[in-house]
C-alpha positions as CSV (number, residue, x, y, z in Angstrom):
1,X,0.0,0.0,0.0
2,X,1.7,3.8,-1.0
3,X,1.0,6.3,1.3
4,X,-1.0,9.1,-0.3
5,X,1.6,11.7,0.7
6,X,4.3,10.0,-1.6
7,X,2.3,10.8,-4.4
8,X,3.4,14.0,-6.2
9,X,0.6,16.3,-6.4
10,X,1.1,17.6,-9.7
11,X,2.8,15.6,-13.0
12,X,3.4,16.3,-17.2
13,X,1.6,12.8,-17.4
14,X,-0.7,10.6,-15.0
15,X,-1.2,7.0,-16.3
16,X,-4.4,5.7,-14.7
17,X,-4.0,1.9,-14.4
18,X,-1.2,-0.8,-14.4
19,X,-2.5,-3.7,-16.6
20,X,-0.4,-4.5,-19.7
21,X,-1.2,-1.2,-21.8
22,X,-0.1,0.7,-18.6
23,X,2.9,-0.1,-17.8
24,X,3.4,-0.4,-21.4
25,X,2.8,3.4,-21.6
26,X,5.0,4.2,-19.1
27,X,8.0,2.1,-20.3
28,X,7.6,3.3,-23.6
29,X,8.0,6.8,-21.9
30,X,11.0,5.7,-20.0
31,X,12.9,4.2,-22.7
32,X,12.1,7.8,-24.3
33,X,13.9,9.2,-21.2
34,X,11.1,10.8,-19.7
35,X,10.3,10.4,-16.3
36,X,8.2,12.9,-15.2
37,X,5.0,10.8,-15.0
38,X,2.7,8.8,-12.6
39,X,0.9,5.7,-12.4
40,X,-1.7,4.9,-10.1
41,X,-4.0,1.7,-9.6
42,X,-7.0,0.9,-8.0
43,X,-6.1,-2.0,-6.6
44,X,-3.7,-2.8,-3.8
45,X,-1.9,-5.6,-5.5
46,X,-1.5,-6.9,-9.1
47,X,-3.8,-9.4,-10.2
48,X,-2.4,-13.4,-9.5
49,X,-4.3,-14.8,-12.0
50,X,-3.3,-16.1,-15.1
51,X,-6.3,-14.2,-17.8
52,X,-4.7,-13.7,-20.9
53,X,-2.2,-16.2,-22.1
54,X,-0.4,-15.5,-25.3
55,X,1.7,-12.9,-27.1
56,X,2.0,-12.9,-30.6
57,X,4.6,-11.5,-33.3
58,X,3.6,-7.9,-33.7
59,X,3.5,-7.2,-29.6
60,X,6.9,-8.9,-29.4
61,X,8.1,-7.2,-32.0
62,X,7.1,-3.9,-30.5
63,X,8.0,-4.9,-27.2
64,X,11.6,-5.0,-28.6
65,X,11.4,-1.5,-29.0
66,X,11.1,-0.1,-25.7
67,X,13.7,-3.4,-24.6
68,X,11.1,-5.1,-22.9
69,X,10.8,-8.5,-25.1
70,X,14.0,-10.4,-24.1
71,X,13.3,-11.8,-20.8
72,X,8.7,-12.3,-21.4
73,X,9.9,-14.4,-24.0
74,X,12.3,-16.1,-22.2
75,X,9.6,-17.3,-19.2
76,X,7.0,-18.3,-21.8
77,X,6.7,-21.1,-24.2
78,X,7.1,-20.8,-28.1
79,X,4.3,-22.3,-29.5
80,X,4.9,-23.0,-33.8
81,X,1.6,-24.7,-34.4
82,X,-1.9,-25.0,-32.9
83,X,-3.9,-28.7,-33.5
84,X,-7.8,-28.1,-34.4
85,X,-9.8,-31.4,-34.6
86,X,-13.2,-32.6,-34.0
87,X,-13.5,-34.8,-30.7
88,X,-11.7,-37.7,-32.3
89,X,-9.4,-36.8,-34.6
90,X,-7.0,-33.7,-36.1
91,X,-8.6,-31.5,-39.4
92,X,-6.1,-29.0,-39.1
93,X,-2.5,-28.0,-38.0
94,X,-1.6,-23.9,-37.8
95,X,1.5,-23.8,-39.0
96,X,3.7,-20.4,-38.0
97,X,6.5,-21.5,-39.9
98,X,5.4,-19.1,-43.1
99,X,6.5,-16.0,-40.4
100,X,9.9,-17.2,-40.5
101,X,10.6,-14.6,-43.3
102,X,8.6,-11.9,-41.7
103,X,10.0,-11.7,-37.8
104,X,12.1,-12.7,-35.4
105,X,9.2,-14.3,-33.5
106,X,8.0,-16.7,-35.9
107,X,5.8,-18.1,-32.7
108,X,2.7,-17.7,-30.2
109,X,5.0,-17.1,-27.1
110,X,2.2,-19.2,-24.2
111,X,2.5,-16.8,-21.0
112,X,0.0,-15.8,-18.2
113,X,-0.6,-12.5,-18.2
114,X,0.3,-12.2,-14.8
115,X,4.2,-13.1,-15.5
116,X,3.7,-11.0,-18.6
117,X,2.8,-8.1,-15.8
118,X,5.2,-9.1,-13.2
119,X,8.2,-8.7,-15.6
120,X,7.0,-5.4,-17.3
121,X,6.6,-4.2,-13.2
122,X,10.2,-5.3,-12.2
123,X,11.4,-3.5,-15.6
124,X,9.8,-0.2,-14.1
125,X,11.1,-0.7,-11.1
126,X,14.3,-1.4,-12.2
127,X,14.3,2.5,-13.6
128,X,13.1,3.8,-10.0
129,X,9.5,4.1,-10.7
130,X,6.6,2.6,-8.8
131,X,3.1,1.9,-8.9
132,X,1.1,3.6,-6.3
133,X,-1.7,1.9,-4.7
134,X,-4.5,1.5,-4.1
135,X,-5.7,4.7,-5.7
136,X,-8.8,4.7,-7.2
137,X,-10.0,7.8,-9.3
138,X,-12.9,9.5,-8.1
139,X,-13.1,12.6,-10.7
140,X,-12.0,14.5,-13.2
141,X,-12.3,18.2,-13.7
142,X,-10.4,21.3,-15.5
143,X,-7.7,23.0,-13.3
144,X,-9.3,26.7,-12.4
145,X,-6.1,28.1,-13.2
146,X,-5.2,26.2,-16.2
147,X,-8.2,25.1,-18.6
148,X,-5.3,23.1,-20.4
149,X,-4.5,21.1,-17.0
150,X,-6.6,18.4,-15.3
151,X,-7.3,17.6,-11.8
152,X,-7.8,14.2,-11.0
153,X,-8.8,13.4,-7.2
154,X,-8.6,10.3,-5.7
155,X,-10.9,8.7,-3.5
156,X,-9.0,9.2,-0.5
157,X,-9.4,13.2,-1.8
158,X,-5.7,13.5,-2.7
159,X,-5.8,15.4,-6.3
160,X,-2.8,15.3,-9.1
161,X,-2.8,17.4,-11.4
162,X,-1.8,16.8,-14.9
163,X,-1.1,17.8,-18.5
164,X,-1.7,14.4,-20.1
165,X,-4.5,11.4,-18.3
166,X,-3.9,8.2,-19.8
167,X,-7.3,5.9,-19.0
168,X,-5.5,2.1,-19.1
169,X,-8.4,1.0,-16.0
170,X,-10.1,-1.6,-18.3
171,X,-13.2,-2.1,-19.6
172,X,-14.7,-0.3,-16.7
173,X,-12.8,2.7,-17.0
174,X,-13.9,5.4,-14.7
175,X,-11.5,7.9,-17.1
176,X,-13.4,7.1,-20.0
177,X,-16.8,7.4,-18.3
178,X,-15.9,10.6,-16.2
179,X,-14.4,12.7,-20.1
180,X,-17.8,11.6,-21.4
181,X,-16.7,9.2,-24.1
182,X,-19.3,6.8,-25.2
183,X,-18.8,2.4,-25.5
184,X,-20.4,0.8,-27.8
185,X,-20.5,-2.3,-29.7
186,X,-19.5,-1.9,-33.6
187,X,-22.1,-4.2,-35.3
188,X,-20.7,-6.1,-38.3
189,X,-24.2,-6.1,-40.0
190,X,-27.6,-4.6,-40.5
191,X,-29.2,-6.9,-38.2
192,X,-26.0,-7.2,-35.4
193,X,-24.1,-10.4,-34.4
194,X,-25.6,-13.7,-34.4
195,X,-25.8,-15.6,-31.8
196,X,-23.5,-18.7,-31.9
197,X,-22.3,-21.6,-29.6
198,X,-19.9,-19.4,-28.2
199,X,-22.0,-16.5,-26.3
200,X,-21.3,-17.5,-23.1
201,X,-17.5,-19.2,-22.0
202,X,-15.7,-20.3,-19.5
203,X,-11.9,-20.3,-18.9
204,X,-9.9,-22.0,-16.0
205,X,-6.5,-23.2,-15.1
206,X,-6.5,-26.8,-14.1
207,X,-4.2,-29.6,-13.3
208,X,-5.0,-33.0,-14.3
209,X,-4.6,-36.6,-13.0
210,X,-4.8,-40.3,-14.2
211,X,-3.2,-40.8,-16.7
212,X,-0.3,-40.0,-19.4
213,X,-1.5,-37.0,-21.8
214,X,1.8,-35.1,-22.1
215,X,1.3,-35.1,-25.9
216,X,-1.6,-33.0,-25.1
217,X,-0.7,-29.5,-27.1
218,X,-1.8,-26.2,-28.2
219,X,-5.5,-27.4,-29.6
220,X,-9.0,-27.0,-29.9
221,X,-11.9,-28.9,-29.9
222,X,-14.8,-28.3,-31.9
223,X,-18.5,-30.4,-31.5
224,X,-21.8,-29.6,-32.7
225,X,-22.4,-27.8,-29.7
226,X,-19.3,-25.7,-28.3
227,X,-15.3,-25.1,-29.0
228,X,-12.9,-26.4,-26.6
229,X,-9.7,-24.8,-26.1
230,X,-6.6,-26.8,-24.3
231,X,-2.7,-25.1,-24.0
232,X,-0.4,-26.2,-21.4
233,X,0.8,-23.4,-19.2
234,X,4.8,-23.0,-19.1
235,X,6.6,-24.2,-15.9
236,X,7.2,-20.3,-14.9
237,X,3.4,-20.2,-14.0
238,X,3.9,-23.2,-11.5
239,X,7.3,-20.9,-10.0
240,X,5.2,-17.5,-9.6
241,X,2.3,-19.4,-8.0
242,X,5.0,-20.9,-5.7
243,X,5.9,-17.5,-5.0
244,X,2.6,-16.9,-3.8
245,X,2.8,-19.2,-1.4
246,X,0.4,-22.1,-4.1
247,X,2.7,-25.3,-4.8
248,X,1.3,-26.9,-7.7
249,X,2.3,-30.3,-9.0
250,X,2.1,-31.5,-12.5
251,X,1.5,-29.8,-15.7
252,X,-1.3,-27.1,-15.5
253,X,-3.5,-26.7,-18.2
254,X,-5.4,-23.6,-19.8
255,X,-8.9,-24.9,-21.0
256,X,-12.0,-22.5,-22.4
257,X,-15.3,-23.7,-23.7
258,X,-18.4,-22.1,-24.1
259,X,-21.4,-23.6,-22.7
260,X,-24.5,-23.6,-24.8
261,X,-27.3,-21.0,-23.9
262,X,-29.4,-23.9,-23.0
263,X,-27.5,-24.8,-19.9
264,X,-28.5,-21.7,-18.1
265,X,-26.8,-19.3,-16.7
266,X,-22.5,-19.9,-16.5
267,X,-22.1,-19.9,-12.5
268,X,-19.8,-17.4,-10.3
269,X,-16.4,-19.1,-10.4
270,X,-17.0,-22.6,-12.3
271,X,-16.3,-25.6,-9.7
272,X,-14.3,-28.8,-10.7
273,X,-18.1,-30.9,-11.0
274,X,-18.5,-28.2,-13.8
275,X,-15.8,-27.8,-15.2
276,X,-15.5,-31.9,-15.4
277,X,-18.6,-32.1,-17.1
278,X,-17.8,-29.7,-20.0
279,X,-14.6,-31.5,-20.4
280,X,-16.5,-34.8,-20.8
281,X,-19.2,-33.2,-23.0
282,X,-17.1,-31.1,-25.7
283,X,-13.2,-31.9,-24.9
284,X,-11.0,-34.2,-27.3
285,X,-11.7,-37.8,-26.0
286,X,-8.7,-38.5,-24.3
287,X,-10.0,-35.7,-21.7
288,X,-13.2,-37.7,-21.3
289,X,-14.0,-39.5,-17.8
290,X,-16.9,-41.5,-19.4
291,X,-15.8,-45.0,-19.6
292,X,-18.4,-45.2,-22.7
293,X,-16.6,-42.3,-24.6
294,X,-13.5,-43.1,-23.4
295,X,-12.4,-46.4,-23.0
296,X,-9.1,-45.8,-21.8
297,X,-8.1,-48.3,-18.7
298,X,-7.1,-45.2,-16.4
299,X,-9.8,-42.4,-16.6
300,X,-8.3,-38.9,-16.8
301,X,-9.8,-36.5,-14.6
302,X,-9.5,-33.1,-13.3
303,X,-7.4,-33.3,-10.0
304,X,-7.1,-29.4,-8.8
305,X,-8.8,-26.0,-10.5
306,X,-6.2,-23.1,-9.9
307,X,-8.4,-20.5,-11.3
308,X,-11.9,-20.6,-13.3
309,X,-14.2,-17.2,-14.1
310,X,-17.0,-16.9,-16.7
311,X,-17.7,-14.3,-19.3
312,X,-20.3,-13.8,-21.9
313,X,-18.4,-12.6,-25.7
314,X,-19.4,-9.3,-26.6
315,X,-17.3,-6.4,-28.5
316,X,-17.4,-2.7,-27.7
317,X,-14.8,0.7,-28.4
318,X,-14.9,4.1,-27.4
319,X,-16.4,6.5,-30.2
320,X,-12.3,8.1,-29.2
321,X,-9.1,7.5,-27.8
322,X,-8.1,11.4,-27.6
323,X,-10.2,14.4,-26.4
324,X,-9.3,17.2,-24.2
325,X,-11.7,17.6,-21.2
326,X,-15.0,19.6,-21.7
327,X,-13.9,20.0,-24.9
328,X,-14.0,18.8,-28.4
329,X,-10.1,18.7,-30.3
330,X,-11.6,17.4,-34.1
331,X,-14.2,20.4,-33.8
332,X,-11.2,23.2,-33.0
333,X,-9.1,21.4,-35.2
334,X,-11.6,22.0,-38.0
335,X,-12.0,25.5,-37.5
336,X,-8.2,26.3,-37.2
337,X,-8.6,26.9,-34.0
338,X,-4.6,27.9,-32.2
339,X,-6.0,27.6,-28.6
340,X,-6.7,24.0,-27.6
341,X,-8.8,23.8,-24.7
342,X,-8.9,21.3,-21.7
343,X,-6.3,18.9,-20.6
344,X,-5.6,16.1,-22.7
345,X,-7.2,12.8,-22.2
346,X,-6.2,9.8,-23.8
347,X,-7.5,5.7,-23.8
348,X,-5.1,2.4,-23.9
349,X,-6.5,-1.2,-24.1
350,X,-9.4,-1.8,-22.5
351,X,-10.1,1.2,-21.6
352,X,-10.1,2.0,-25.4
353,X,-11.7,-1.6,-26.9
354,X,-13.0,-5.0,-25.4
355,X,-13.8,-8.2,-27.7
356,X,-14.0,-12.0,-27.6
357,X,-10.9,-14.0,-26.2
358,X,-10.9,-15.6,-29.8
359,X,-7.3,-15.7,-30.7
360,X,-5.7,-14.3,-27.9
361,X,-5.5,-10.6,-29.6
362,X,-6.8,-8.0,-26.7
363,X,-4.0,-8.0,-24.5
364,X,-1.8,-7.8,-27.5
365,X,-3.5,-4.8,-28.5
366,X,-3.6,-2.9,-25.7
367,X,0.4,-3.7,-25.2
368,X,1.0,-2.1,-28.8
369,X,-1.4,0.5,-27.6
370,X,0.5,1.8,-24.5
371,X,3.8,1.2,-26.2
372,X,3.1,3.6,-29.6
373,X,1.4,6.2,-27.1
374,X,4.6,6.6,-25.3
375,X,6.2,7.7,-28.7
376,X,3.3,9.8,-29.8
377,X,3.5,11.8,-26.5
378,X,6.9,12.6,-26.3
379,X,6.2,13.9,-29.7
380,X,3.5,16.2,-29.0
381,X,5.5,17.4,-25.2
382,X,8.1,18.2,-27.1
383,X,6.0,20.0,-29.3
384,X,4.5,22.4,-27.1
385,X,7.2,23.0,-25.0
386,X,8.6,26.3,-25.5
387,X,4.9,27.5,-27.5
388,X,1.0,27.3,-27.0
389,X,-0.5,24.0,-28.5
390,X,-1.1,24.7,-32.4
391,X,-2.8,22.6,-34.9
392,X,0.3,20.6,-36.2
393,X,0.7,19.7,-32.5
394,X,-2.9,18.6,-32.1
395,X,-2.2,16.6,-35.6
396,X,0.1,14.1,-33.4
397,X,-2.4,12.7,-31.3
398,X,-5.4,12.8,-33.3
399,X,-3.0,10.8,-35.9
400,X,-2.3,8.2,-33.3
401,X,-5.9,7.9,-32.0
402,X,-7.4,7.4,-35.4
403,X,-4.8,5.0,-36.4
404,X,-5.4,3.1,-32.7
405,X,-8.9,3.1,-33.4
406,X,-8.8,1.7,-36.2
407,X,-6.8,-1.0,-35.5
408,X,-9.1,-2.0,-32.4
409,X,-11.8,-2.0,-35.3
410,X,-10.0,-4.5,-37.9
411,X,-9.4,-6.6,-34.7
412,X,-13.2,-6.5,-33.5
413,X,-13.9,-7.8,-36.9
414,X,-11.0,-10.4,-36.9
415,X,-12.0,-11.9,-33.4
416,X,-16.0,-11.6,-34.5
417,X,-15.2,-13.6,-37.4
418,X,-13.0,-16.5,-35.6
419,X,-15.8,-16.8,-33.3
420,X,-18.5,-17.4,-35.8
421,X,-16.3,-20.0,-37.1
422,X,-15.2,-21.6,-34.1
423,X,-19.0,-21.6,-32.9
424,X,-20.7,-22.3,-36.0
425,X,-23.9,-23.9,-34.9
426,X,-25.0,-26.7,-36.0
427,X,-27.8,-26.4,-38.5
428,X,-29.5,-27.2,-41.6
429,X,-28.0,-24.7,-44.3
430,X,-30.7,-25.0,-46.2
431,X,-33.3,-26.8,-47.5
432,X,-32.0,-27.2,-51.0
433,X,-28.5,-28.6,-49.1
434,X,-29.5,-30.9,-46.3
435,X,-26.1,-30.5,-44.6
436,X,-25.2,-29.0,-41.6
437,X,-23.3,-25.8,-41.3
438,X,-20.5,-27.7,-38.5
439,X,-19.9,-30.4,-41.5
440,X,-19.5,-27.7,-44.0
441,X,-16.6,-25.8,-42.0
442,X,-15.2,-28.8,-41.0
443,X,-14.7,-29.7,-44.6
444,X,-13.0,-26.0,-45.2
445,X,-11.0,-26.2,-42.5
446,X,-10.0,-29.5,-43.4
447,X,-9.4,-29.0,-47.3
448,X,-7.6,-24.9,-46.1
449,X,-5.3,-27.0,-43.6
450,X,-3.8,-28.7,-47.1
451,X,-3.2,-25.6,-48.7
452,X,0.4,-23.4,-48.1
453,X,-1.5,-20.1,-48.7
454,X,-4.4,-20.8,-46.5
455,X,-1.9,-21.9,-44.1
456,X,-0.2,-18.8,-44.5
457,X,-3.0,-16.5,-44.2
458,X,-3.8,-17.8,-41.0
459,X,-0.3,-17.5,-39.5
460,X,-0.3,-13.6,-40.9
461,X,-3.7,-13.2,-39.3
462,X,-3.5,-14.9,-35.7
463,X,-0.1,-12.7,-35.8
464,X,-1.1,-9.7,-36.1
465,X,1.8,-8.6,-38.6
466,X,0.0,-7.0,-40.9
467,X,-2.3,-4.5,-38.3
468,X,0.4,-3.6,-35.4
C-alpha cells in the first residue's frame, strides 16, 4: 500500500491503471527518457491470475522497442503450431512456420498475463519508478487556473494534477466514463451479431490426473455444440504461483469452452463438478472420464482448478481514444482553432476496446497500444514546450488515435469472425442442401489446412503482422 503523501501532487503525465497497456505506456515513456510521470491503480496488489495467455509476433516485435521482449519471452513457451480437430481426430495443423521470413518471433510465445505483468513491473522498477496503490479515481475536472490542466482526485481526496491522463483502467474505465466518451458495440451487419455456440464461456486453469496426456498440445476442440480450447501453461506459472505461497504439482493446463445458452446461466467461479462435465461433453476424447466415450483403462480427470471465471463474448470501443476535457479537439481542429482547450485525455487497451478471447489478440493490442502512445506523446510534449498548442501539434495525437482506433476495429472484426467460425452452430443450411453448417466448416477447415497459402494466411492473421 503507497501512502497518499508520496504521491506527487502535480505531474506532465498521470497513467491511470497498471494492466499491460499501462505499464506499457510508461515504459515506452522511460525508454524515451522521460520520467516525469505517474501511475496509479486501483487495486492494492496486481492481479495473481493467469487471464490472458499468449503474445503474438507484432506485440513482441514492438515490445523490442522499448527493450522489454528479451526476458517475457524467455519465461514463456514458443508455441509453432496450434492442432484443431473434432473430438476424435485432427482436421487441421496452424502452422507459424510461413512467419519465418517476416519476424524474429516466428511463434505464439504461451505466457499468463500475470508473468507477462510481473516482468514489465520489475522492468519499471528497475528504472526507479513505482506503482502507487491502491488509488482509485474519483473525478476528473479542468484546473481553475489552467483550462489546459486536469485535476484528478482520488478517492481518499488526494488530487494530481496533470497535462496528459492516460485511461488504461479496463473495460470499466472510470476515465473514459468521467471525459464523457461513449462504449459501444460496432455491429458487423444490419441486423448485429448472431448468436453462436460461443456466447457464453468459461476459462480456467487446471491440473489433471490419471493418466499420461503429455502429448496434449496447443488445440481446440470443436463439437456440434461448443469449441474447446486446451494449452499447457509453461513451468514459470507453477514458480510465480509458488511465489505466492500455491505449490502446484504437475502440468497445469489452460482450457475455455463455451457452454451452450441452453445450460443456463455460466455460474460465479465454475467448480471442478463443472468444469468436469464440460470437459467430458465437448473436450477431445482423451479428456473424457466416461468410460463409454472413453475407454481408456485409467480415466483422466481433473485433479485441482487453480483459477476458473466466466464471461459472456461481446465487442465494444470508445467513439475516441483522444479528447481534451470539456472540450471537443476534431471540432477546434476544424476550425483552425490555435488555442486547444482542456487537458488532454487519452485511452489504452481496454479502456479504449474489449472483444471475444478468440485468438488471444486484446492483450496484444492494448500492449502495442500503450507502447506507440509513449512515442506519440513525447512527440507532441516536445512540441508544445517552448509554445502554446497549435494545430500541427494537435495533428500528433489525433494521428495516433485514429490509427489506434482503427486498428481496435479491424481486430473487432478479426475476433468476431474466428468466433463465428469456431462456434458455428450446428444447423440445416438450407433446404436445397441438407447438410449442416458444422460439416461444412469442418470440410473448409479440413481442405484450407492442405493448402500453403491458407496456411499462410492464417499464421499472418492470428499474428497480427499486418495490423500492429
Amino acid at each position: 500500500m503507497t501512502d497518499a503523501t508520496s504521491i506527487p501532487s502535480s505531474t506532465t503525465v498521470l497513467i491511470v491503471g497498471a494492466g499491460p497497456s499501462g505499464l506499457a505506456a510508461a515504459l515506452s515513456l522511460l525508454h524515451r527518457g522521460f520520467k516525469d510521470f505517474v501511475i496509479v491503480d486501483a487495486v492494492e496488489q496486481g492481479e495473481n491470475t493467469s487471464r490472458a495467455l499468449v503474445i503474438h509476433a507484432a506485440t513482441l516485435e514492438t515490445l523490442d522497442t522499448i527493450d522489454c521482449a528479451e526476458e517475457i519471452v524467455a519465461n514463456g513457451t514458443k508455441s509453432r503450431s496450434m492442432q484443431i480437430g473434432n473430438r476424435s481426430s485432427k482436421l487441421v495443423s496452424t502452422d507459424l512456420s510461413s512467419l519465418d521470413k517476416h519476424t524474429r518471433h516466428p511463434y505464439a510465445l504461451v505466457i499468463p498475463q500475470n508473468i507477462t505483468e510481473y516482468i514489465l513491473h520489475e522492468k519499471l522498477k528497475g528504472y526507479g519508478a513505482k506503482v502507487h496503490r491502491p488509488c482509485k479515481v474519483a473525478s476528473l475536472k479542468r484546473n481553475e487556473n489552467d483550462v489546459n490542466l486536469t485535476d484528478v482526485t482520488l478517492e481518499d481526496g488526494k488530487t494530481i494534477t496533470a497535462k496528459y491522463v492516460i485511461g488504461a483502467d479496463g473495460a470499466r474505465s472510470v476515465v473514459r466514463r468521467m471525459a464523457g466518451i461513449s462504449f459501444t458495440d460496432p455491429k458487423t451487419g444490419e441486423e448485429g451479431d448472431r448468436v453462436n455456440n460461443l456466447t457464453q464461456m468459461i476459462l480456467a486453469d487446471i491440473v489433471y490426473e490419471g493418466g499420461d496426456i503429455s502429448g496434449l498440445g496447443f488445440s481446440g476442440t470443436m463439437s456440434p455444440a461448443s469449441f474447446f480450447l486446451s494449452m499447457p501453461m509453461p513451468k514459470s506459472f507453477n514458480e510465480l504461483l509458488a511465489k505466492d505461497g500455491h505449490e502446484v504439482e504437475g502440468q497445469i493446463y489452460r482450457i475455455g469452452a463455451g457452454v451452450p445458452l441452453a445450460d443456463g446461466e455460466i455460474p460465479h467461479s465454475p467448480s471442478k463438478e463443472y468444469l468436469q462435465n464440460l470437459v467430458d461433453r465437448f473436450g477431445p476424447i482423451v479428456l473424457s472420464s466416461d468410460a463409454s466415450v472413453n475407454p481408456n483403462s485409467t480415466s483422466i480427470r481433473i485433479k485441482e482448478v487453480i483459477w476458473s471465471t466466466r464471461f459472456r463474448t461481446h465487442s465494444a470501443i470508445a467513439d475516441k481514444v483522444f479528447t481534451r476535457l470539456g472540450g471537443d479537439e476534431l471540432q477546434e481542429a476544424a476550425e483552425n482553432s490555435t488555442t486547444k482547450h482542456g487537458g488532454v485525455i487519452l485511452l489504452v487497451g481496454d479502456a479504449a476496446h474489449i472483444h471475444a478471447p478468440a485468438g488471444g489478440q486484446g492483450m496484444n493490442l492494448g500492449i502495442r497500444d500503450g507502447v506507440f502512445l509513449g512515442d506519440a506523446l513525447i512527440k507532441h510534449i516536445n512540441a508544445t514546450a517552448s509554445q502554446p498548442p497549435s494545430a500541427d501539434a494537435e495533428y500528433i495525437l489525433r494521428e495516433f488515435a485514429e490509427e489506434r482506433h482503427q486498428r481496435a476495429l479491424e481486430v473487432i472484426a478479426f475476433t468476431k469472425n474466428l468466433l463465428s467460425l469456431m462456434g458455428t452452430k450446428d444447423e440445416k443450411i438450407s433446404w436445397l442442401f441438407p447438410v449442416s453448417a458444422t460439416t461444412v466448416r469442418d470440410w473448409v477447415l479440413w481442405l484450407g489446412g492442405k493448402l500453403g497459402f491458407v496456411q499462410a494466411r492464417m499464421a499472418w492473421s492470428i499474428s497480427g503482422l499486418g495490423r500492429r
